[in-house]
N, C-alpha and C positions, 0 to 999 in steps of 0.2 A: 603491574601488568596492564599494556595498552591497550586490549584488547575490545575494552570496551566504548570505543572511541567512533565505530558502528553505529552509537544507540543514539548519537545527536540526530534533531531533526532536519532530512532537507525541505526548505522552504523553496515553494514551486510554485508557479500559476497554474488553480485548476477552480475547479467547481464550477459549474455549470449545469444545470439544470434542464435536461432535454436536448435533444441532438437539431441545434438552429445552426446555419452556417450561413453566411454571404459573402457574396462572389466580390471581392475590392473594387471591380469594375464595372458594378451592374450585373444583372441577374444572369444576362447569357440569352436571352428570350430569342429564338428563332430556330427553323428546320435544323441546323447543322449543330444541334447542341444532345446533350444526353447527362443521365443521373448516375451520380456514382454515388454508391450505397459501400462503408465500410464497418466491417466485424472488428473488434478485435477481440483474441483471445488467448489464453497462458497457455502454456507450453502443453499440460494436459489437456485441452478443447474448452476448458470452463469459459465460461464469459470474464473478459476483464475487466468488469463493473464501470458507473458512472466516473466522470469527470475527470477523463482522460484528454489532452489537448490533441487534435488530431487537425494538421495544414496538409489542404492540399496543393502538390508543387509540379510546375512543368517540368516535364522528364528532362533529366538531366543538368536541372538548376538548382538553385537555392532561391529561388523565385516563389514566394508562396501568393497563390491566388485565391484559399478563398480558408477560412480556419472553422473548426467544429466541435465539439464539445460530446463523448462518450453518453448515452442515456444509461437507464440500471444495469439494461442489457450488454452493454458494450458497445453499442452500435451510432451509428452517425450518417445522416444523407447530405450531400451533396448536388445542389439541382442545379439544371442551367448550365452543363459542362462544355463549353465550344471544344467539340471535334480534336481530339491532338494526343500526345503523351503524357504523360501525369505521373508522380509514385506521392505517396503521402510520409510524413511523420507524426509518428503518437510519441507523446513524451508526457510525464504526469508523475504523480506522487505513487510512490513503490514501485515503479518499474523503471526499465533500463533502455532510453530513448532508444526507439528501432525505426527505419527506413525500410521501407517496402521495395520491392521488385518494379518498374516500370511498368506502367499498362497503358492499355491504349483505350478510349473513348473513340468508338465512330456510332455512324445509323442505323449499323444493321441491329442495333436491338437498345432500346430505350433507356434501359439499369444496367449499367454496371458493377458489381459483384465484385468487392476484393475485401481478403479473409488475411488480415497482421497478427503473428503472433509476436507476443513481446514476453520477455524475463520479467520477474518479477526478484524486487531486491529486498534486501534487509533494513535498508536503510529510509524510513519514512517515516511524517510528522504524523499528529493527531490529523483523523480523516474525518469529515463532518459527515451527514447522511441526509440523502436525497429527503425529501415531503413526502415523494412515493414511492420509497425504497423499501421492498418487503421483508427488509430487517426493521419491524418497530419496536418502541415500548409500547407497552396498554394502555400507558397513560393518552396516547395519540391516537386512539380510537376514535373519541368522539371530539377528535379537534376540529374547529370550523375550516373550512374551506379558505377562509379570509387569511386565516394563521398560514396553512401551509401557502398561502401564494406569496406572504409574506417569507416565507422560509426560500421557497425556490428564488425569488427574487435578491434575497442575502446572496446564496449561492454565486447568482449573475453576476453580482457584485464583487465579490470573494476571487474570482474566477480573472476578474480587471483590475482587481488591487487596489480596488476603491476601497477603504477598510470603513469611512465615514458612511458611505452609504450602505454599505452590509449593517454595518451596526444598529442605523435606523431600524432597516427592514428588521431584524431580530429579535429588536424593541419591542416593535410594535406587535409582531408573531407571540412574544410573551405575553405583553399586552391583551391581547386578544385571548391567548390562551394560557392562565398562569401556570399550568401543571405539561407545559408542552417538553419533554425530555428531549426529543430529537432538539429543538430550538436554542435549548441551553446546553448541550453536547457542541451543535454547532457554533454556538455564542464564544464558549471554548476552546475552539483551533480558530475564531478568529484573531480572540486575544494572542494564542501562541503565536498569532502570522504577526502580530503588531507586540511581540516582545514585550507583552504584560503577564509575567508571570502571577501575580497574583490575585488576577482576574481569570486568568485562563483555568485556577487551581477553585476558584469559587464557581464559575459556571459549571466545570466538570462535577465538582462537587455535590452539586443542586441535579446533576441530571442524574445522578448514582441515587442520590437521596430520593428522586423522585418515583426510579424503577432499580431496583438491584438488581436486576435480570438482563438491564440491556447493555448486551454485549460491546456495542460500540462505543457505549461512554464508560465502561468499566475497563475496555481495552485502550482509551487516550488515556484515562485518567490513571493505568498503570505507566504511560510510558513515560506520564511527568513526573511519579513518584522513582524511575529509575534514574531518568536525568537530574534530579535532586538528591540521587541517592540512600532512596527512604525507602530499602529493596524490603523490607517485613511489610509495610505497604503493598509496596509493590508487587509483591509474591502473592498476599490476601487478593488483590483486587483479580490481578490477573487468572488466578484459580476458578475466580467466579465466573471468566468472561471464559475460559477453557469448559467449563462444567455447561455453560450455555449454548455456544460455538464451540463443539471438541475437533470439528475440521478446519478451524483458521490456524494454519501453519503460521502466523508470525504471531499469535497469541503464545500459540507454545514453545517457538524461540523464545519473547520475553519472559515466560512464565520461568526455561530453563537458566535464563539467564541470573535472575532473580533469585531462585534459587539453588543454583552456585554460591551465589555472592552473599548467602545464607547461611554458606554451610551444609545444605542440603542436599548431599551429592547425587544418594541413590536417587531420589525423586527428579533431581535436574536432569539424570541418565534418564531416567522414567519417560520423564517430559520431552526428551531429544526422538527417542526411540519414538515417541506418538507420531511425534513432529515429520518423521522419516516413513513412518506407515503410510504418509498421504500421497506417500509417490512423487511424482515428477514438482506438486504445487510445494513440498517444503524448501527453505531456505539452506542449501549446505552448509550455515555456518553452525548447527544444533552440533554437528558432528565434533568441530570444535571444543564448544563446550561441553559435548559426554566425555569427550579424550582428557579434556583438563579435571574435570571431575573423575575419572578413572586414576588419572596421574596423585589425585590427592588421596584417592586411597590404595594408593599402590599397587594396581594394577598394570603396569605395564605394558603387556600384551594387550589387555582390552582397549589403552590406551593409542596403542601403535595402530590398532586396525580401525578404529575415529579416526585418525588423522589419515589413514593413508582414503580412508573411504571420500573425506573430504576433498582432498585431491584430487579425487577421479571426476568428483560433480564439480570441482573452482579449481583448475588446470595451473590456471596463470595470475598475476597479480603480485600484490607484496604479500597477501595474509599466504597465498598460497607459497614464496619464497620462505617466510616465516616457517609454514609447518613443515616446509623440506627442513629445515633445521630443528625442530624436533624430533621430526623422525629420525633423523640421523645418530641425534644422544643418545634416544631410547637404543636402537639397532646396538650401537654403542655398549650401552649399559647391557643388552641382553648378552651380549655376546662375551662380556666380562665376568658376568655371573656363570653362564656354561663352562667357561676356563675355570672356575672356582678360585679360591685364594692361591697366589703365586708363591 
């Protein structure tokens, strides 16, 4: 089964720390300029957190004049705006590059206000976490100040594909703080960005080690036991990072996934069904996997109404061609079973 073909990571330029932008061509400094101020946010209103790439472009081009980087909140300014048309793109890890609507910058009022929502997908690597992101471990309570500017500054880095000088700044962040979890989580997806897997499985390691609670390095450090295919790992870790965050829809897609691939039927249905409570933020592909885990224990019907559910939230695509051809067998099968034996 192909199916799991999903779970690879894409490698993206992000990370940035704080919403700093500049204009390519100078700041823009005079009367006929103005600020554009951008939100973004997932299809239910949430904030779509830090370290989102967000250019902004003159309306109607592909001309980017000035790029910006998502803070925790979602958000990003833009100062210095000369007077014209503009639309922006956010594109980033877990979500589905989206273009905005054209807007316009004039005088009559200082800030301009534009609100992007973007999809959010299935398919994303290990995610680092901001210095002052209000997801931490304990152990980053009483980290010095030096560390995290060390951490934000990796980010910057991270964010330019400098991999050499993230690494510095990481160092030294540990350095300064040996028991820093956030710093060795994100030590972690740098290695994964620079295709060292067994650095990547030692930092994630050390920041589990450090806090068993914190959800973000419990939740990397399941995705690389999946892509390694060490799914009883992988089921363990992910459990922990569901029991801690029980509203991260892509915890509980990996957790279902995992747990298929277990054996685990009921609980991977369990896990879909949580995944689906959260409304509009889950992933449609849980649905998927409840149908395939219905299928395994012979359920049929339960199975038919997963897939058809799925269809209704992913329309189009090959996974969606795909499940029209299951449904079709099942339809199939049901209807040869109602004939009874011939």
């Amino acid at each position: 089964m192909q199916y799991q073909r999903w779970l690879a990571p894409v490698i993206v330029s992000l990370l940035i720390t704080g919403a700093r932008a500049q204009l390519r061509n100078g700041s823009g400094t005079g009367v006929n300029v103005g600020d554009v101020h951008v939100r973004v946010v997932l299809a239910n209103g949430r904030s779509a957190g830090p370290y989102l790439t967000v250019r902004l472009m003159e309306g109607g081009t592909s001309t980017v004049l000035a790029t910006g980087y998502t803070n925790d909140v979602g958000e990003v300014q833009f100062n210095g705006i000369p007077i014209g048309n503009y639309h922006v793109e956010v594109s980033g890890d877990g979500i589905q590059t989206t273009v905005s609507e054209d807007f316009q910058v004039d005088n009559r009022k200082m800030t301009q206000s534009e609100w992007v929502t973007v999809r959010q997908l299935e398919e994303s690597g290990p995610r680092p976490v901001s210095a002052h992101s209000t997801t931490v471990s304990t152990t980053d309570l009483n980290v010095p100040d030096k560390a995290r500017k060390e951490v934000d500054k990796a980010n910057e880095a991270m964010a330019e594909q400098n991999w050499k000088k993230s690494l510095e700044h990481l160092n030294r962040a540990i350095a300064l703080a040996p028991q820093y979890a956030t710093a060795y989580n994100n030590l972690g997806v740098l290695y994964a960005k620079m295709n060292d897997i067994p650095h990547e499985e030692e930092a994630l390691k050390k920041a589990v080690s450090l806090d068993e609670h914190f959800a973000p390095a419990l939740l990397n450090y399941g995705k690389l036991c999946v892509l390694q295919k060490n799914f009883p790992q992988a089921e363990d870790l992910l459990q922990k990072a569901v029991s801690v965050d029980p509203n991260n829809s892509e915890s509980l897609m990996l957790l279902a996934d995992a747990e298929y691939m277990n054996r685990h039927f009921d609980t991977a249905i369990a896990s879909a069904r949580q995944a689906h409570s959260l409304g509009q933020d889950h992933p449609p592909f849980v649905h998927y996997i409840a149908a395939r885990a219905y299928e395994q224990e012979n359920h049929p019907q339960q199975a038919l109404a997963e897939f058809q559910t799925f269809l209704k939230e992913e329309p189009k695509g090959k996974r969606a061609d795909y499940v029209r051809g299951d449904i079709a067998k099942i339809e199939e099968f049901l209807q040869q079973a109602q004939k009874g034996p011939q």
